[in-house]
PAKOLMI-694035 format. One record per residue (C-alpha): x negated, y negated, z negated; residue in three letters. Coordinates in steps of 0.25 Angstrom, whole numbers, plus 5000, padded with zeros to 4 digits. Layout:
<r><x>X</x><y>Y</y><z>Z</z><dolo>ala</dolo></r>
...
***
This chain:
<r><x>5642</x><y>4804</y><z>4655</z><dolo>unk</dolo></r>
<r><x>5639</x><y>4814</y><z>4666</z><dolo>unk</dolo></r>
<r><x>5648</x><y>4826</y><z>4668</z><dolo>unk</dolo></r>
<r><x>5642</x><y>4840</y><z>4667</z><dolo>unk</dolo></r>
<r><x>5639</x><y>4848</y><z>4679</z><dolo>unk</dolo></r>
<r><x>5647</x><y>4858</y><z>4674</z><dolo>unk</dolo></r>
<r><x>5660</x><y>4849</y><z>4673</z><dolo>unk</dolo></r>
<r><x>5664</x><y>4846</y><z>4686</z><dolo>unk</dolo></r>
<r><x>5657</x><y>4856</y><z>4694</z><dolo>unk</dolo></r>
<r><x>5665</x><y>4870</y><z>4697</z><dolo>unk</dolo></r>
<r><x>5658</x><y>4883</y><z>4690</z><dolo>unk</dolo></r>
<r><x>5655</x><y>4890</y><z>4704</z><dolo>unk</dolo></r>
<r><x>5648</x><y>4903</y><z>4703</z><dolo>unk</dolo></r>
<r><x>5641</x><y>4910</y><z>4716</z><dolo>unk</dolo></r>
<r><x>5649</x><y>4922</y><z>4722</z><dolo>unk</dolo></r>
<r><x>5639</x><y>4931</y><z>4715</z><dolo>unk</dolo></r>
<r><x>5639</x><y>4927</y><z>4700</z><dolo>unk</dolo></r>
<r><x>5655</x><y>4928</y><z>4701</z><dolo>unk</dolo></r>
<r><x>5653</x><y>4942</y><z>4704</z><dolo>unk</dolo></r>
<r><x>5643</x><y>4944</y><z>4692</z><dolo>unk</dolo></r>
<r><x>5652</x><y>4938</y><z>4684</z><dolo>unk</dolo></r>
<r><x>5664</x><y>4946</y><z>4689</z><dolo>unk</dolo></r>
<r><x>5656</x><y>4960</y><z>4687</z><dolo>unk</dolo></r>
<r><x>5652</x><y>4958</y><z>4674</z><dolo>unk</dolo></r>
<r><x>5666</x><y>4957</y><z>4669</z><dolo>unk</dolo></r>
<r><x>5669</x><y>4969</y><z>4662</z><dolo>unk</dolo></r>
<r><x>5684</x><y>4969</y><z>4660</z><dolo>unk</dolo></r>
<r><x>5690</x><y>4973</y><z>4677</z><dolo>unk</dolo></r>
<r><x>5703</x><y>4965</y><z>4673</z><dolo>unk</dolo></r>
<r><x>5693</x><y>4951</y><z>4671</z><dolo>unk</dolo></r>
<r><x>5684</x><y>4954</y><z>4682</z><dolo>unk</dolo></r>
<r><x>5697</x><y>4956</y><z>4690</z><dolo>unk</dolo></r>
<r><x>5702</x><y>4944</y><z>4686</z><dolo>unk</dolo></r>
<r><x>5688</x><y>4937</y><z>4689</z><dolo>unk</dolo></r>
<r><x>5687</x><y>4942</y><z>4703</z><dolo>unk</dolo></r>
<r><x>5701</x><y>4935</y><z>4704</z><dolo>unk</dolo></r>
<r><x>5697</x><y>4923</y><z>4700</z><dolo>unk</dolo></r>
<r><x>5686</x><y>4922</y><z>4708</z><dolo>unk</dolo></r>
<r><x>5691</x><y>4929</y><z>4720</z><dolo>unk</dolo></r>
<r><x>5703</x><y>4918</y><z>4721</z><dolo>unk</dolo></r>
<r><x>5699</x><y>4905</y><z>4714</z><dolo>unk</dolo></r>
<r><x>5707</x><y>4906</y><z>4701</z><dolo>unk</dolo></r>
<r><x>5710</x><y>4900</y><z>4689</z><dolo>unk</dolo></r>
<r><x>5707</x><y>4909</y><z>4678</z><dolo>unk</dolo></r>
<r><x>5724</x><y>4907</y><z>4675</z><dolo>unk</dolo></r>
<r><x>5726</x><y>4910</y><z>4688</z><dolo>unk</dolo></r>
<r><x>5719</x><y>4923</y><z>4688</z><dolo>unk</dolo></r>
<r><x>5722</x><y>4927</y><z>4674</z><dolo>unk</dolo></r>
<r><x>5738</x><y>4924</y><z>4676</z><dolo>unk</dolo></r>
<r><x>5740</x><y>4932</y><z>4688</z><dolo>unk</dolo></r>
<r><x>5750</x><y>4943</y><z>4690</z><dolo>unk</dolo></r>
<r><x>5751</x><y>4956</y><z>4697</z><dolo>unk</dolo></r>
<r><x>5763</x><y>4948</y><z>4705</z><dolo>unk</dolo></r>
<r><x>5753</x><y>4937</y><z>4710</z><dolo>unk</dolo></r>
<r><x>5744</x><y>4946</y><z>4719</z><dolo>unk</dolo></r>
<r><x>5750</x><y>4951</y><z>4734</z><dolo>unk</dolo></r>
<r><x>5745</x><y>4963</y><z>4735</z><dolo>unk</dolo></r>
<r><x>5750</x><y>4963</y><z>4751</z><dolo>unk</dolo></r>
<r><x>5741</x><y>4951</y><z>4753</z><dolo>unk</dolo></r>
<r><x>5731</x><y>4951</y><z>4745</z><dolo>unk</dolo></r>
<r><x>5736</x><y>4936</y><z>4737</z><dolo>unk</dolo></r>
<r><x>5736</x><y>4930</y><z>4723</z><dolo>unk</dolo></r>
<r><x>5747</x><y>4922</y><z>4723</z><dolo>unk</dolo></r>
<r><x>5741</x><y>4912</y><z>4711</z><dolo>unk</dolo></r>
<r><x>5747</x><y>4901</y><z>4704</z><dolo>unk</dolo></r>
<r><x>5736</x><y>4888</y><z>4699</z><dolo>unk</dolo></r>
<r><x>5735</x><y>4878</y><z>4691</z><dolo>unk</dolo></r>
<r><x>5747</x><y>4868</y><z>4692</z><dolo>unk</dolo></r>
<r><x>5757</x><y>4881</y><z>4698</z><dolo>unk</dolo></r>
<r><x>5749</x><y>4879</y><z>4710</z><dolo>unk</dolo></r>
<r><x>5752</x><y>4893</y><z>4718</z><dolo>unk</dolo></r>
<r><x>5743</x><y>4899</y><z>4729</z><dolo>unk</dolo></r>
<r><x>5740</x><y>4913</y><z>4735</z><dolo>unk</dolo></r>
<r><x>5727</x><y>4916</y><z>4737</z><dolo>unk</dolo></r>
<r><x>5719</x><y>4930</y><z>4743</z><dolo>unk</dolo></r>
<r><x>5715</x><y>4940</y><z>4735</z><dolo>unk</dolo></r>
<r><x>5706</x><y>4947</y><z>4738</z><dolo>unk</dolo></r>
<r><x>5707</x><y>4963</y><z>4741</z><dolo>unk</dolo></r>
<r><x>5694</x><y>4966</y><z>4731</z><dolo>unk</dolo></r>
<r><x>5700</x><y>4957</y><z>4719</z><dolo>unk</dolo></r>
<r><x>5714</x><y>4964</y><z>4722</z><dolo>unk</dolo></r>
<r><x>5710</x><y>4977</y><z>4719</z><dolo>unk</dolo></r>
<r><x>5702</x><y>4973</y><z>4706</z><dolo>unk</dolo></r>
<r><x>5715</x><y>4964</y><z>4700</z><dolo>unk</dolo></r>
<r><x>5723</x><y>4978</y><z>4704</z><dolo>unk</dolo></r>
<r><x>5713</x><y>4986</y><z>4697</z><dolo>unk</dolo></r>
<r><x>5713</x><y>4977</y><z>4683</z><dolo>unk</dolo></r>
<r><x>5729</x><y>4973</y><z>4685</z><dolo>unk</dolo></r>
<r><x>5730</x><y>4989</y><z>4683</z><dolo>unk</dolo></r>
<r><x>5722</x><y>4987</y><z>4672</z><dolo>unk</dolo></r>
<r><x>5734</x><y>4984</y><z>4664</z><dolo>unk</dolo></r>
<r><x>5746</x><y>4983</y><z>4674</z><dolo>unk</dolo></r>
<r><x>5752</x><y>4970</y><z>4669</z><dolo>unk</dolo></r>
<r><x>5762</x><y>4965</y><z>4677</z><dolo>unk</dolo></r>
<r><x>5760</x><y>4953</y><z>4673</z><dolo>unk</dolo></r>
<r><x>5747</x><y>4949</y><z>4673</z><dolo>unk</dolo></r>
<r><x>5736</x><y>4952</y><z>4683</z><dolo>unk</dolo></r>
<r><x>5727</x><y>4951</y><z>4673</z><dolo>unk</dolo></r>
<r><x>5731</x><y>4958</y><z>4658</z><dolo>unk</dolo></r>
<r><x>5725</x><y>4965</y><z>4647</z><dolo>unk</dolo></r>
<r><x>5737</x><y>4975</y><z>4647</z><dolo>unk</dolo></r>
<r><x>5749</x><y>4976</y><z>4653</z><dolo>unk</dolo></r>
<r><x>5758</x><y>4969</y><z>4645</z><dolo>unk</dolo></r>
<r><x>5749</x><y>4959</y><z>4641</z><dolo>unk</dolo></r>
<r><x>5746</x><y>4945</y><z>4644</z><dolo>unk</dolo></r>
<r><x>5736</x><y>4941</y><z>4656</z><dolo>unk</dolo></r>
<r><x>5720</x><y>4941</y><z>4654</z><dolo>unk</dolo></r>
<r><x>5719</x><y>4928</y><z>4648</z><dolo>unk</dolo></r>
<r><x>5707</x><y>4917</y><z>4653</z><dolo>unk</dolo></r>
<r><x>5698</x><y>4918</y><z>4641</z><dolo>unk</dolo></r>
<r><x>5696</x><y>4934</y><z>4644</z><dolo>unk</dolo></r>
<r><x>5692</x><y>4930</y><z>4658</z><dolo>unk</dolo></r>
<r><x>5682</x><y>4918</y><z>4653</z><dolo>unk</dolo></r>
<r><x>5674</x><y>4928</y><z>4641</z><dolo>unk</dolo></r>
<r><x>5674</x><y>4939</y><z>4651</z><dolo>unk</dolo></r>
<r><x>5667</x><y>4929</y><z>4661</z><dolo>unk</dolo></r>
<r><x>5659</x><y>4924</y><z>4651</z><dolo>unk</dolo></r>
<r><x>5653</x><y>4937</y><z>4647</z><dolo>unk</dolo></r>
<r><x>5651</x><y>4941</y><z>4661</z><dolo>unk</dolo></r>
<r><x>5642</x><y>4928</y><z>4663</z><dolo>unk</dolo></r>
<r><x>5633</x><y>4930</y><z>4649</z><dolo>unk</dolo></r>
<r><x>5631</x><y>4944</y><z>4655</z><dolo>unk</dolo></r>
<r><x>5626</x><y>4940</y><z>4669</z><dolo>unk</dolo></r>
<r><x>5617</x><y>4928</y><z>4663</z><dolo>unk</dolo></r>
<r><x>5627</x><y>4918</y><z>4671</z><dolo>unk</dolo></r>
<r><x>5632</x><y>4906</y><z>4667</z><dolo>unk</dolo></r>
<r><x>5645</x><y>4906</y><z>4660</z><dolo>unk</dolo></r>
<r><x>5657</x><y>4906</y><z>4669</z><dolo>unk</dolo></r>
<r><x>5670</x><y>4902</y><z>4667</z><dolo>unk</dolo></r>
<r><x>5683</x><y>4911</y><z>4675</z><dolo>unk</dolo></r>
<r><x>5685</x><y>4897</y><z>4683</z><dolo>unk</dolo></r>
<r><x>5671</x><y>4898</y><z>4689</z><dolo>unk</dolo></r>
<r><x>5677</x><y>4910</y><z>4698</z><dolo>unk</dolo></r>
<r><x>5687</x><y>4899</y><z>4703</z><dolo>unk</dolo></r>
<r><x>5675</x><y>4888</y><z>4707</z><dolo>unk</dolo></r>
<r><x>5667</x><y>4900</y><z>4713</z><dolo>unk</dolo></r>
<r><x>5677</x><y>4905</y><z>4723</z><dolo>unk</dolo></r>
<r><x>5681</x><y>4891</y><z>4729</z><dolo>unk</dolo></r>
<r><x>5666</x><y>4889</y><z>4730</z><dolo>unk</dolo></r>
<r><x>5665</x><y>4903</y><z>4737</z><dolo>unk</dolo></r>
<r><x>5676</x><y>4899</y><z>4747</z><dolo>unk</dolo></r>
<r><x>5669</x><y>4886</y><z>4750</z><dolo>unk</dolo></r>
<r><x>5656</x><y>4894</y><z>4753</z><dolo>unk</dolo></r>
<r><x>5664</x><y>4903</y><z>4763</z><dolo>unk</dolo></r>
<r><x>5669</x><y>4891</y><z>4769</z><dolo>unk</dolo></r>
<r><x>5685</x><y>4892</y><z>4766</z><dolo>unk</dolo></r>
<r><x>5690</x><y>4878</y><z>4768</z><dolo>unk</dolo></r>
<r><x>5689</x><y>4870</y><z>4756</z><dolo>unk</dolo></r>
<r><x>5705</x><y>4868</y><z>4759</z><dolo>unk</dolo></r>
<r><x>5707</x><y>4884</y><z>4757</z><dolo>unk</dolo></r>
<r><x>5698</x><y>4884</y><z>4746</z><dolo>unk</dolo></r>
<r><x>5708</x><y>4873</y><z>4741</z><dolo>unk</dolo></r>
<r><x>5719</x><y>4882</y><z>4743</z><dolo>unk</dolo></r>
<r><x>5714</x><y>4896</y><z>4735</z><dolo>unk</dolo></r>
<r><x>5710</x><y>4887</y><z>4724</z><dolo>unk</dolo></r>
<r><x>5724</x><y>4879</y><z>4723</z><dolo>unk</dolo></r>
<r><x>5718</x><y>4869</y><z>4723</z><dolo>unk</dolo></r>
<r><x>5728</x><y>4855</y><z>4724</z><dolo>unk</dolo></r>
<r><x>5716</x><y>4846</y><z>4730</z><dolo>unk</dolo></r>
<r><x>5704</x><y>4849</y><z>4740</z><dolo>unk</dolo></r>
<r><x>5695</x><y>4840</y><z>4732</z><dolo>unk</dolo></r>
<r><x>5697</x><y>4850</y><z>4722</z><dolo>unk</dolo></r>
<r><x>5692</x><y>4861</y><z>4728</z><dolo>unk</dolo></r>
<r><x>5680</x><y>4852</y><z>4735</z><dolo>unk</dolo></r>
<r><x>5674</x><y>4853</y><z>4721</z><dolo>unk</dolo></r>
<r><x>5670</x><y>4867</y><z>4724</z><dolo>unk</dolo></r>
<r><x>5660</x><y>4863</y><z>4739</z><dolo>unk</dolo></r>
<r><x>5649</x><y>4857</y><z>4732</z><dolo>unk</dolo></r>
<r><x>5647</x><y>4872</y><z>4725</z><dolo>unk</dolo></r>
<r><x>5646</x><y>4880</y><z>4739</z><dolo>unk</dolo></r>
<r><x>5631</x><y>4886</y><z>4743</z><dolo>unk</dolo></r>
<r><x>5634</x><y>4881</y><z>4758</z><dolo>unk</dolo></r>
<r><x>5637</x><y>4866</y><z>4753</z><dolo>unk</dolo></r>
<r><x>5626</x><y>4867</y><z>4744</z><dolo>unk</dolo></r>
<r><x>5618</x><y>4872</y><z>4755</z><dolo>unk</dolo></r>
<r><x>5622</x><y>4864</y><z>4767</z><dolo>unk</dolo></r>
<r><x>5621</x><y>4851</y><z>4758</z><dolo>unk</dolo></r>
<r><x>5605</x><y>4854</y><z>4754</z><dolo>unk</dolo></r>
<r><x>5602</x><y>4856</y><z>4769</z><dolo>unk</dolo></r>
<r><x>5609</x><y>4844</y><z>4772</z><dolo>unk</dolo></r>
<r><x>5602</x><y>4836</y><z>4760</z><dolo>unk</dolo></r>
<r><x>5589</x><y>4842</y><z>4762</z><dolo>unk</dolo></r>
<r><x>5588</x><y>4838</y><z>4777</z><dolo>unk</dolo></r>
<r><x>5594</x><y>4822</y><z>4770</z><dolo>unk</dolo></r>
<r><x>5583</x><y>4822</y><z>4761</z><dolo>unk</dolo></r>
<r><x>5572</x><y>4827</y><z>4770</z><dolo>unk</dolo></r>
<r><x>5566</x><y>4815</y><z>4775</z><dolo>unk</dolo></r>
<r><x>5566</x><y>4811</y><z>4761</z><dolo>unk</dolo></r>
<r><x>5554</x><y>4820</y><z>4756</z><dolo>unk</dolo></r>
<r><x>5540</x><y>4819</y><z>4763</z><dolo>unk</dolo></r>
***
């Protein structure tokens, strides 16, 4: 039986439709949340379990613990810093970077996912799912030309085959491979 496209193939969106989706999220604490996702590579529990205490402001790092305890410190970036300071005083949970109000728990991932939902009906795209921002920044990185190695790294990833998943969806691979085949197949056709 074949396997759908769909099932083995990462969700990876162009750095445009991330944005559209992004902006047409009403609520700043979830869009800031997306724009975290999205500008770091992570897991919706990773995004949504974060603390105040997990961001260096000095350095500009999110100090991020992944799947299986894994720990890593990744950049953040100054445009995403002052849009999680803006939604963190919001509410002023200490807790939580991400919080309804301060006292309460953090933004759970199913707020996240109908919020992203309803931005992708009203901009006629595809459905998305928050793990899509994830696929799309390793793809990003890869089409900047970071090292498959460091895009290992940022994604916490335990294996480079892994993150090798993510070249076949890169424009200048897709690119240089059609020159390449087209100049194959040439002789071919005449």
């Amino acid at each position: 039986m074949a396997v759908p496209r769909s099932d083995y193939l990462p969700d990876a969106r162009d750095h445009d439709e991330c944005l559209k989706i992004i902006s047409l999220i009403e609520s700043p604490l979830i869009k800031a949340c997306c724009s975290l996702l999205y500008a770091c590579g992570l897991r919706i529990e990773e995004g949504t379990l974060l603390g105040p205490c997990d961001i260096d402001k000095k350095r500009l790092t999110l100090y991020v613990t992944g799947k299986g305890a894994k720990e890593r410190l990744l950049p953040l970036p100054k445009a995403v810093f002052e849009m999680l300071r803006h939604a963190w005083n919001l509410h002023k949970n200490r807790n939580w970077l991400f919080s309804q109000s301060s006292d309460g728990p953090p933004l759970s991932p199913r707020t996240v996912r109908d919020a992203m939902e309803a931005a992708c009906k009203e901009a006629g795209l595809e459905r998305a799912k928050p793990h899509m921002f994830r696929h799309s920044f390793a793809t990003r990185l890869l089409e900047y030309g970071v090292d498959i190695g460091k895009v290992r790294l940022m994604m916490g990833h335990a294996s480079v085959s892994t993150t090798a998943k993510y070249t076949h969806l890169t424009d200048p691979l897709r690119v240089e491979m059609r020159e390449v085949m087209d100049r194959f197949a040439a002789d071919w056709v005449r």
